[in-house]
C-alpha positions in Angstrom: -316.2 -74.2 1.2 -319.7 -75.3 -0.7 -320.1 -78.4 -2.5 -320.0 -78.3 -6.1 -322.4 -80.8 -6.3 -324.8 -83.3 -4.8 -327.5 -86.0 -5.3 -331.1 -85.2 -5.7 -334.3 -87.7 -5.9 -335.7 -88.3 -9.1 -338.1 -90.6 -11.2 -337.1 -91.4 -14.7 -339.9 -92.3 -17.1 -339.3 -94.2 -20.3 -340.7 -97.8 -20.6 -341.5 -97.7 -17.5 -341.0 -95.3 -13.9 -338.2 -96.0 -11.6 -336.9 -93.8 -8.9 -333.2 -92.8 -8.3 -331.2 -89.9 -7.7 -328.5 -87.6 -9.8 -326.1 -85.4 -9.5 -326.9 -81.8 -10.1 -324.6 -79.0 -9.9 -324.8 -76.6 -7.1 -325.4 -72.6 -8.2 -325.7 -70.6 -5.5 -325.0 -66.3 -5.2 -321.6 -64.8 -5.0 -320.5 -61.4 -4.8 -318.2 -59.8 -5.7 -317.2 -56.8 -3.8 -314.0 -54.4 -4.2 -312.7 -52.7 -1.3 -315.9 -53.4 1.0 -318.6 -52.4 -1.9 -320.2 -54.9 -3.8 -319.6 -54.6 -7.6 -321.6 -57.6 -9.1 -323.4 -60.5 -7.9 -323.4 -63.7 -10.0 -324.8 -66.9 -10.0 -321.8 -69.5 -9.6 -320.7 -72.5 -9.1 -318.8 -72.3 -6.2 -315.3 -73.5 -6.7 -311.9 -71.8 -7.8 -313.3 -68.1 -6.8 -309.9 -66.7 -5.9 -309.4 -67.5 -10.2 -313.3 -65.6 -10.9 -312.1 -63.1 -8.3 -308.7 -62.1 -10.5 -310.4 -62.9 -13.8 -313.4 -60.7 -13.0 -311.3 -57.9 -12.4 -309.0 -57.9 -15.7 -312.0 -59.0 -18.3 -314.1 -56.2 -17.2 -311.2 -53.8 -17.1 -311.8 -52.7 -13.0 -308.1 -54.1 -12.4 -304.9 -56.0 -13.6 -303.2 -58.0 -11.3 -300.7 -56.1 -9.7 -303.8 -53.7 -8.4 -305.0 -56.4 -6.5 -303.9 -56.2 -3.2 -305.8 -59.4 -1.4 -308.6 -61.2 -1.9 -310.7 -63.5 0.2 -313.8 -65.8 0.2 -316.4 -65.2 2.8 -319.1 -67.5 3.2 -322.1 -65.9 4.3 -325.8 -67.7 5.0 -327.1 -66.2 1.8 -324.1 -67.5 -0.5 -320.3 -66.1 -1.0 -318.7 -63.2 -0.7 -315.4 -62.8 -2.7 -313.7 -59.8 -0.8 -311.4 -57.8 -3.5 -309.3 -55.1 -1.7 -307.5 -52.9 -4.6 -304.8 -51.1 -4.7 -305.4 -47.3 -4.4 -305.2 -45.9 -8.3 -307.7 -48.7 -9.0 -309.8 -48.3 -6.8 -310.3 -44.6 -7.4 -310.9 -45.7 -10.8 -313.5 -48.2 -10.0 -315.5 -45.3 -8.1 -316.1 -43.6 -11.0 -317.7 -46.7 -12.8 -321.7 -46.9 -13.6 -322.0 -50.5 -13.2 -324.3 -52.3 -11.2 -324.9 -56.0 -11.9 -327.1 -58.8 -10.4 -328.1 -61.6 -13.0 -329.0 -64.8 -14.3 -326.1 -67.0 -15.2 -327.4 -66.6 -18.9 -327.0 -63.3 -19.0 -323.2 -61.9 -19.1 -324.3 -57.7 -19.5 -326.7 -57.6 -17.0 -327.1 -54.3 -15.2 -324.9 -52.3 -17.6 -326.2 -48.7 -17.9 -323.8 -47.7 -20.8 -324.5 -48.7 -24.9 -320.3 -47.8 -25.1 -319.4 -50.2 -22.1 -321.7 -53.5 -23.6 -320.1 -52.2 -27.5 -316.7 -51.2 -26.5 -314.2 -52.4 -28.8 -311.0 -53.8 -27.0 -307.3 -53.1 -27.8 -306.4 -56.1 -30.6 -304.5 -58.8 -29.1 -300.7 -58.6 -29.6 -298.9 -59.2 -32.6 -297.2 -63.1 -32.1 -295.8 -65.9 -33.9 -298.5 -67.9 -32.8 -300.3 -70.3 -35.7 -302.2 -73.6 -35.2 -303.1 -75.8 -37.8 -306.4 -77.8 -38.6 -305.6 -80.8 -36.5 -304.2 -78.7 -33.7 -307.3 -76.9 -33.7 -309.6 -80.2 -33.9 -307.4 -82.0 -31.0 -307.9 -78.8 -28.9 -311.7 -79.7 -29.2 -311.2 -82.9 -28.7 -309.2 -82.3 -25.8 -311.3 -80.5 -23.6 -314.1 -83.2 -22.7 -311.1 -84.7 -20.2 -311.1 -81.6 -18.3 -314.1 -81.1 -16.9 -315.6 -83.8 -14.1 -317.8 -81.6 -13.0 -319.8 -81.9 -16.2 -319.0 -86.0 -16.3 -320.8 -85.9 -12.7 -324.0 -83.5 -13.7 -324.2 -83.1 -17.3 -325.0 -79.0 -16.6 -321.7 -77.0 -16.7 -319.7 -74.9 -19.3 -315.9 -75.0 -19.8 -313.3 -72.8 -21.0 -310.0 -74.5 -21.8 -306.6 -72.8 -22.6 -304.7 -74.9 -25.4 -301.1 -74.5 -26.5 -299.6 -77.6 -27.9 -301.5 -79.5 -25.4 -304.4 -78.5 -22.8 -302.7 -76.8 -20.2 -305.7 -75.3 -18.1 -309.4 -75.3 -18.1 -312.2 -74.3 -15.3 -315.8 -74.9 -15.2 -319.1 -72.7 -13.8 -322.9 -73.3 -14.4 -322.6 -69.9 -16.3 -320.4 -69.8 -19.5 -319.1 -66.2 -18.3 -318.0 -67.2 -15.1 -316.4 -70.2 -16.5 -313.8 -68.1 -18.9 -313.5 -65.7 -16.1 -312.2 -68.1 -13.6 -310.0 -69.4 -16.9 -308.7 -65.9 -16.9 -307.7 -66.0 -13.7 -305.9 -68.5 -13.4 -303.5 -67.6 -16.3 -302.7 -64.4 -15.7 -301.2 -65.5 -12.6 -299.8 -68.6 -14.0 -296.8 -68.3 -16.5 -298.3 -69.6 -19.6 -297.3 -69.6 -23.7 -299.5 -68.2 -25.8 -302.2 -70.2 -26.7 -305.9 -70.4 -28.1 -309.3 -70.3 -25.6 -311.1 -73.5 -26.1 -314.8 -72.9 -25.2 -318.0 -75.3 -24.7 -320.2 -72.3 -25.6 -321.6 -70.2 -28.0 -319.9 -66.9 -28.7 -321.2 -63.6 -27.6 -319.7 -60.3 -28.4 -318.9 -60.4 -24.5 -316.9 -63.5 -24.8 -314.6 -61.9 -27.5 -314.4 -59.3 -24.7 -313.0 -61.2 -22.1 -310.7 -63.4 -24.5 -309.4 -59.8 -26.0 -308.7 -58.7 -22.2 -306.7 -62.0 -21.7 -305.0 -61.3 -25.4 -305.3 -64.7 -26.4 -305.0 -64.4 -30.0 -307.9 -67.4 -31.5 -311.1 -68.5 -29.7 -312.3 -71.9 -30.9 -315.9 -72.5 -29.2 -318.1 -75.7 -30.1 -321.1 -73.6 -30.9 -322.2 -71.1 -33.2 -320.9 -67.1 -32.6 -323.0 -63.9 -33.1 -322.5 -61.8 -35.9 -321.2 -58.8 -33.5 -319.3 -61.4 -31.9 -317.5 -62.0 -35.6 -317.3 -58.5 -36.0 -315.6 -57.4 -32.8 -313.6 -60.8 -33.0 -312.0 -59.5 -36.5 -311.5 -55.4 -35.2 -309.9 -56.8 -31.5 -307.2 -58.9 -34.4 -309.0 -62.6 -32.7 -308.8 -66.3 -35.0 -312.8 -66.8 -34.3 -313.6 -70.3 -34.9 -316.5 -71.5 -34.2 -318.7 -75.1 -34.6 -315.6 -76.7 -33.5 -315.8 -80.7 -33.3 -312.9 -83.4 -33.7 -313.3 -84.0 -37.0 -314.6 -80.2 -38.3 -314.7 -76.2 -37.8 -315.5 -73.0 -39.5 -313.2 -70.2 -39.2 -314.7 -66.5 -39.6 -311.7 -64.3 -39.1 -307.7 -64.2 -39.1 -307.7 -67.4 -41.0 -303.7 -66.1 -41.2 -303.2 -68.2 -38.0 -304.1 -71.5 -39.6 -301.5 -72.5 -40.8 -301.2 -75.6 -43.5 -300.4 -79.1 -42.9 -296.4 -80.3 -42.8 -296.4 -83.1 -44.4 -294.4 -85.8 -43.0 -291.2 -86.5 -44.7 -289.4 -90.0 -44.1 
């Protein structure tokens, strides 16, 4: 499999120039092709596509688990192809759709041909017990940093963490998308509480998307979220929180699941 990194020459110019090399991230084309036709191809970093590969398929409705037959990485000498073969109600589903996408990692609606697919409100999340309160929601911020060495090495990647009491999953990608996607993934074929998605992002109505597809119930992000994004986030039933840092957030809808303080009794 590809490298997810590796060293490149540079010169760094501040009181003086001095030459030496860094690690940047490697981003290279994969595809993603079900049953032998290629649905999407993505700019990615290339680690933990078997995750993408299942993620892909549930956030952007083409398939739930159990409709996924196999899947397999093939490394071809223009990038990666991630082989999905479906079962046979999904796939004649998936023939029917109008989608065709080949984009930056920037952009997470490229090629879509259909004002209801980029608007389309999801099914809200289900009901649950589920509540965090402030410093739950601050530590889960805090928490994420640990989890992602790939960015400790190259300073260029997003993350998308899964946080239920403690940390219990996160992936990263050179393209925020890609990074929830291959977060996705992983837990819907992992058994797993409920929980919130911990993101290093800003959040775009396709975000609350792919979180409502998961049905996590919140979505704490670090940066700043879109007004649709608020306004799909509060009709899909979401906790949108949003300018998360260890010591601060702003919460824009559900505020229900924040629950107070206990205060500590001796």
């Amino acid at each position: 499999m590809m490298q997810t990194h590796r060293p490149l020459p540079r010169l760094t110019f501040g009181s003086g120039a001095a030459s030496a090399s860094r690690e940047l991230p490697e981003e290279v084309a994969v595809a993603l092709s079900f049953n032998g036709s290629t649905q999407a191809v993505m700019m990615a970093s290339p680690a933990d596509l078997i995750d993408f590969a299942y993620g892909f398929s549930l956030t952007e409705g083409i398939a739930t688990p159990s409709e996924i037959e196999s899947v397999e990485v093939v490394e071809t000498p223009l990038g990666l192809d991630v082989q999905i073969w479906l079962a046979a109600e999904a796939e004649a589903r998936q023939t029917k759709r109008r989608r065709s996408m080949a984009g930056p990692v920037g952009c997470g609606l490229c090629g879509i041909d259909s004002l209801e697919e980029a608007t389309r409100v999801m099914q809200p999340v289900p009901r649950s017990s589920f509540r965090m309160t402030p410093s739950e929601i601050m530590a889960a911020v805090a928490s994420l940093p640990a989890a992602q060495p790939l960015h400790d090495i190259t300073r260029a990647v997003h993350a998308a963490g899964f946080f239920s009491g403690k940390l219990l999953a996160a992936r990263e990608d050179v393209g925020r998308h890609n990074a929830l996607d291959k977060l996705c993934g992983h837990l819907i074929r992992t058994p797993h509480p409920t929980g919130a998605v911990v993101l290093t992002s800003r959040v775009s109505i396709d975000m609350v998307q792919k979180v409502a597809a998961l049905g996590a119930p919140m979505l704490i992000a670090v940066s700043a979220p879109t007004a649709h994004a608020v306004a799909l986030a509060d009709q899909a039933g979401i906790t949108l929180i949003a300018l998360a840092r260890p010591d601060r957030f702003e919460a824009y809808t559900h505020t229900d699941r924040i629950s107070q303080e206990t205060a500590h009794v001796a």
